[in-house]
Structure formats: C-alpha cells, structure tokens
N, C-alpha and C positions, 0 to 999 in steps of 0.2 A: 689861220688856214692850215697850220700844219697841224696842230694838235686835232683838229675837224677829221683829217686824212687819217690819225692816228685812231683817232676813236670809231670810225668808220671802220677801219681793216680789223681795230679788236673786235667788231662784233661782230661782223662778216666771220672770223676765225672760230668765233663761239659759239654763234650758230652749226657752224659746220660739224665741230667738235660735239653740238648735241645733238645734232639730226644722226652722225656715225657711232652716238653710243646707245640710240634706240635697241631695244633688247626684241631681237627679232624671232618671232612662234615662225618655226619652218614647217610644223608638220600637225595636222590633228590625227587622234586615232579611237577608236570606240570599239568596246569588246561589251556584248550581254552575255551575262549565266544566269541560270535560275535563282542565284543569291544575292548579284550587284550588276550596274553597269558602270564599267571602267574609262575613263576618260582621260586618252595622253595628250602630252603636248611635248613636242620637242622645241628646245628652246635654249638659252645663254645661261650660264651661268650665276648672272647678274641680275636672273629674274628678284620681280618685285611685286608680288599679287595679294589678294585677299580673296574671302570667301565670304560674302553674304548670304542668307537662307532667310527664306520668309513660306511658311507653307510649300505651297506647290511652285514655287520659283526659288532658282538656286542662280547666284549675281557670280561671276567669276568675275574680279577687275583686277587688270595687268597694266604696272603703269609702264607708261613711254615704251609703248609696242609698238612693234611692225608687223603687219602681218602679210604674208608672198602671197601673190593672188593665186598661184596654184594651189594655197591652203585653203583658200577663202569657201569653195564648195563644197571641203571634206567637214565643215560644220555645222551643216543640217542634216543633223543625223535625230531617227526616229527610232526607238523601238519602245519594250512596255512600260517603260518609266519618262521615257521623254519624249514629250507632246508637240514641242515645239522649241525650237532656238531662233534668237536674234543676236546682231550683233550692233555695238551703238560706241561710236567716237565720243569721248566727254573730254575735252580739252588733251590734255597730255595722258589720258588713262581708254585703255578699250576696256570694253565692259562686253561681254557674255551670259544672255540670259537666257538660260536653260527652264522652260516652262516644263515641269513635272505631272505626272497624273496623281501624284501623293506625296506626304509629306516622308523624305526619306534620311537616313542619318549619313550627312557628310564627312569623308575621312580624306585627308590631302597629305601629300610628302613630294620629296623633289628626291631622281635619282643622279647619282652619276655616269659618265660614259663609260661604256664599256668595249671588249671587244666586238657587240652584237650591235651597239648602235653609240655612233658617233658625239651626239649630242645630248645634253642636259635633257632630263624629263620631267616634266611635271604632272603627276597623276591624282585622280579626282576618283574616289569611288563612291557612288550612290548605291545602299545598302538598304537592303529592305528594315524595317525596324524589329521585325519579327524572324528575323534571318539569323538563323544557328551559329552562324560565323562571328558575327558581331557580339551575340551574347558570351559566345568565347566559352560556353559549355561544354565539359567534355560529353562525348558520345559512349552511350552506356551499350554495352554490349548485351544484345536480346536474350534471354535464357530460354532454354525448349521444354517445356514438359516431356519426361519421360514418354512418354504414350506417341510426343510429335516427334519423336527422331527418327521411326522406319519409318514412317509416311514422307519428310521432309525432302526437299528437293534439295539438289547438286546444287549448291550455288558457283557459277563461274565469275569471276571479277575479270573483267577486259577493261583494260588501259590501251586508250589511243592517245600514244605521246602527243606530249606537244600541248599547242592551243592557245587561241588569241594571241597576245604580245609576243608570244612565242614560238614564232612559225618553225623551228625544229631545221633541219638541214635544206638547201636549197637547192635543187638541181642543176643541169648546164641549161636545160630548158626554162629558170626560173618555177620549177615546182615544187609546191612547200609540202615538206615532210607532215604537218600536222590535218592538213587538208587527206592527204592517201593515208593516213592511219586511221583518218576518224572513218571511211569508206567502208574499208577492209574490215575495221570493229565493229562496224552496223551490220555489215553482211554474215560475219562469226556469229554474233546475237542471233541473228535473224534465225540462222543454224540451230545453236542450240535452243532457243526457245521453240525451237519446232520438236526438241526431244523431249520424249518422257520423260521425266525423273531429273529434270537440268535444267536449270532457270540462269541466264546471264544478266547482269550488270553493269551499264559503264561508268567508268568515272567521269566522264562527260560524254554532252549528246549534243554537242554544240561546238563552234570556233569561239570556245574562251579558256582561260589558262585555268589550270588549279594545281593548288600547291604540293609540292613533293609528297607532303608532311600527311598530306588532307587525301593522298590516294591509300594511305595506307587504311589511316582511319575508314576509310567508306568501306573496305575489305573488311575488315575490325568488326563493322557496326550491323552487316550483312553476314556474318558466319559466311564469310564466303569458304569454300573448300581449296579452290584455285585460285592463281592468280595470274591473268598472261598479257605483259606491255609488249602493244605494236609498236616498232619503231620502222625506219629506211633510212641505212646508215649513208655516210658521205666521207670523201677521202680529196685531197687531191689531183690523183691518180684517175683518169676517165676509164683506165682498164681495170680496176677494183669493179669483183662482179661475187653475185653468191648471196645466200641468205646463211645466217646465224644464228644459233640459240645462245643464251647467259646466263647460268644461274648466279648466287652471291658469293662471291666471298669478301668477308669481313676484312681482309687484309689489305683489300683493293685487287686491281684487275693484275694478272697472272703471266701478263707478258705486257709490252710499251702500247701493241694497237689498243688491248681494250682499258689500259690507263689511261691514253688520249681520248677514248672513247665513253669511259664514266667522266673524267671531268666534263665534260661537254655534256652529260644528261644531267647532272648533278648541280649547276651553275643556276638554282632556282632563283634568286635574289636580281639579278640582272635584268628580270621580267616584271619587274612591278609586283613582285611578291615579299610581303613583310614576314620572311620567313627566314631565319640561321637554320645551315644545316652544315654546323660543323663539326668535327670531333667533340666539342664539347656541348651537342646536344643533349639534355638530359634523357629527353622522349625518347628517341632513339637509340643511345649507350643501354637505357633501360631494357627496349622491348628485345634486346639482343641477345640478354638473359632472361629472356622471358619465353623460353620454350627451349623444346628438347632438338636444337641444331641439330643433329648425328642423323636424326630422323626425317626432318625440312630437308635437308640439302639432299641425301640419298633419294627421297623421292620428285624431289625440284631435279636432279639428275635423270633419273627415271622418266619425268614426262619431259623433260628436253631431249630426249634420245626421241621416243616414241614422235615427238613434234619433225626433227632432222629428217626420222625414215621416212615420213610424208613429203615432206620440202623437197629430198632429193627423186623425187618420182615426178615435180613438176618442174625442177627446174636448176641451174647449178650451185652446189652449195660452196661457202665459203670457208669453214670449217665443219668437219664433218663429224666433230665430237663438241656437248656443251662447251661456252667455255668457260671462264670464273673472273667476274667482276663488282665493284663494289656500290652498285647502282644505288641508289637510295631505295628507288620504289620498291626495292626488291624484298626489302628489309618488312618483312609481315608476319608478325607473328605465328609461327604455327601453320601459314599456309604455303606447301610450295609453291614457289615462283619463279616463272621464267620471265626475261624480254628475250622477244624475236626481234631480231634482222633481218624486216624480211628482203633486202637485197638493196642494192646500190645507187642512191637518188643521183649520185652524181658522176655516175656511167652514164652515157646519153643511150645506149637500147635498155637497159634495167629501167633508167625512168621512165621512158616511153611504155616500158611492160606496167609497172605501175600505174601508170591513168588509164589506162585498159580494163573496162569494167569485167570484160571475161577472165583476163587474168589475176585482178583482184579478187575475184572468186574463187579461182583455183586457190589464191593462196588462203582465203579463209575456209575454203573446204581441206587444207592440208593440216590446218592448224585446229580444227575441229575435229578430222580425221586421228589427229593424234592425240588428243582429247576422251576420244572415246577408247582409243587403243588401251592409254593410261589407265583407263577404270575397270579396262576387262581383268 
C-alpha cells in the first residue's frame, strides 16, 4: 500500500513537472515586402521545431507547445504567398500548416532577447525563389549614356525609417514611429514626383523592415542624387520637443544625445535582420573610401541647413544647426544625406502633431521645400 502511494505521488509530480516545461509560443507576428513574408513567433528558449516543405505547403511542428489563446487568432494571417493556415495537435507536437500560393524557399533562425523585446524568437522567411535577396547578387550600378545625362531626372531616395518588426520609437499615446514616417515619405514622393526634372524613390512602400545595409544599396542601384531618412525621435523626457536635421560623421555622434540616438537607429540585428553592421563591416569600412567625403558632407551640410530653414517656418526646432552623427544609412556613397527629426514621438502634443494629416503635410512640404532650395 505504501509503495502504491509512493508511485502514485511520483507520477502526479511528473506530470506536473511536464505539463510546466511545455515551451509556451506567446505571440505570432507577420510582416510582407515585395521580396518575403516574415513569420515571428515569440517563445522559450527551449524551443524545439522543424520545418517540413512540400510544394505549396510549408508544416512548422513545435514540439510540447502551448499555445495563449490570445495568440491563437493572430494565426490566420493572409496575404500573397499565404492562402491559408491551420493549426492541428498530433500528440505532444503542434503542427502549423501554412498552405502557400507557390512553391517558395524556406530560411529559419532563432533570435535572442533583446532590449526591444522580451522573449526568444523564432523566424520564418518565405522568399520568393526569384527574389534578388536570396540569390545574394550584388546590385550593379546602371550606367548612362552620355547623351542621357542632361535629359535624366533628379533622383530623390526617401527612407521612412523603421518597418515591420521594427516599429521605431513609441509615443505616450502608443504611436509607432515607422507607421508616421512611412506617411510623411508617401506624401514627400507624391511632391516631388509632381516636379519636373525629380523623380522620388522609397526604400519601402509598405510596413515591413529592410535592412540598414539594403537602404544604401537601393540608393547605389538608382543613381540616386539625394538621400533623405524620415525619422520622429523619442526621449524620456515628455518636454523634449523640435525637429532636427543629421548629417554623418564617421567618428560617431558629436555630443551624448545623438550617441544615444545612432545606437538606437543602428541596432539592425535585433529585428530579424541577418545583417552585422559593425566596425568590422567590410561593405561599409570600404564605401567610406569610396568617394570624395570633403565634398558629401559640405554639401549633406548644405541641404541640412536649406531642410532646418523650412522646419523652422512650421514649427519649433530642436537644433538649429545640422548635427553630426554616425547613422549607418547615412553612409552612401557619393550621395549627400540627411535624416530628419522630424519632431518628438514622445512629447504627447508633438505626437499628436504627427497623426495629423495636415501637419504631416506641412512637414513634407518643408522637406520638399528645402529640397528644391538645395538645387537652386
């Protein structure tokens, strides 16, 4: 009788012990670009999964999961590679079947926590099979025929920081920095593709992330002439108010705020991005002798002044000269570049100016405004 009680309480104990070491998915999350769709999961440390592929179905199975029923509806997600999802218990394993419109190439990794998010990730990219990213081809730069260069148009490069996994600074009100830059960059476009002789470009036209590394190149691959990233900085401070302009310097940022302020743009890796971007980047250390600095920066000065005198006609500025930091994106061969500030996500009336389509106007008519100043 006693050893009956004794082997009763060990398996009572061991069950317990394996129902609390199920490896719990707290969060789904889905981002599309025109080159993959991205698939996070937040989750344990101890995950344990596989990846089956068969044609147009792609099997995710996690063994001895739990899944929060608050997660459970964030997993029928649709757009143009995925047709349909289910989700199917097989004893101790959940299984996730992503029904696809095509047959796409699978890439998976696990990240660690960070200061942006809490928990273990597990991400899933569905890549087109003809998609430039994946063949990892570099991007040749276009050549002009003599004859097309006075005909050719202004290329403008606009960067709206941020995107997807990487919603960028968060307001008091909960407003994501990468949602009001991508606004504000549609409306700049809109600008200048209304001018003669000026054609704009963005580095995304969507809520999905791309990589530091990958904003340069599109500038590269486009002869762009310019190059201008929207940002809306954030501080602790709810009285931090003002917009900013930044050009580069190599040395890094030139006093503590815009030191705190490049590592926070500069932390690509954190996002689901299989990218190093560290002093011992080769790409980078290279493109940095790869043009006549003395000449970039004077005129990256030159249209950050021209940008400021616009800013401060709409509204208070923060600094009222460029200032000098070591932003990656900035880093573009040959073409000057600014990011703008354009003002204070985490000031509660700054961000409230921000979701304000008329004053998001204003600011891409000031940044347009100084735009064309620059060329006069």
């Amino acid at each position: 009788m006693h050893k009956l009680i004794v082997l009763l309480i060990s398996i009572f104990f061991l069950n317990t012990s394996y129902a609390d070491s199920k490896t719990t998915l707290y969060d789904f999350r889905f981002w599309t670009s025109p080159e993959r769709t991205r698939i996070v999961i937040d989750t344990e440390q101890s995950v344990r999964f596989s990846i089956k592929q068969d044609k147009t179905q792609v099997t995710l199975s996690v063994k001895n999961a739990k899944l929060l029923n608050k997660t459970f509806k964030k997993l029928f997600y649709k757009d143009q590679r995925i047709k349909k999802t289910r989700v199917k218990r097989d004893k101790n394993t959940m299984r996730f079947f992503f029904k696809t419109f095509d047959d796409y190439l699978i890439k998976s990794y696990t990240l660690k926590p960070n200061n942006k998010y809490k928990h273990h990730r597990l991400v899933l990219d569905l890549y087109d099979n003809k998609s430039k990213a994946v063949k990892s081809k570099p991007i040749k730069k276009k050549t002009k025929k003599p004859t097309d260069i006075k005909t050719s148009k202004k290329i403008i490069l606009i960067d709206p920081g941020h995107g997807g996994e990487d919603p960028g600074a968060i307001g008091y009100k909960k407003s994501k920095e990468k949602n009001i830059t991508l606004k504000i960059a549609k409306k700049l476009a809109r600008k200048i593709n209304q001018t003669k002789g000026m054609k704009a470009i963005l580095t995304r036209k969507g809520d999905y992330y791309v990589g530091l590394a990958k904003r340069i190149r599109i500038a590269q691959a486009n002869n762009a002439s310019l190059f201008i990233s929207i940002h809306a900085d954030s501080v602790k401070s709810k009285s931090a108010k003002g917009a900013s302009v930044y050009t580069l310097s190599v040395r890094g940022g030139s006093t503590k705020f815009a030191q705190r302020l490049e590592r926070s743009q500069n932390m690509a890796d954190q996002f689901g991005v299989e990218e190093q971007l560290g002093k011992n980047d080769k790409y980078l250390n290279k493109i940095l002798w790869d043009f006549s600095r003395k000449d970039r920066d004077t005129q990256s000065q030159k249209l950050g002044n021209k940008i400021l005198k616009q800013m401060d006609k709409i509204g208070y500025l923060h600094k009222k000269k460029p200032q000098k930091a070591g932003f990656v994106v900035l880093k573009t061969p040959a073409i000057p570049s600014v990011l703008v500030e354009t003002a204070f996500i985490s000031n509660p009336k700054e961000e409230k100016r921000l979701n304000n389509i008329k004053e998001q106007n204003k600011i891409a008519n000031a940044i347009y405004k100084g735009i064309l100043n620059y060329y006069e």
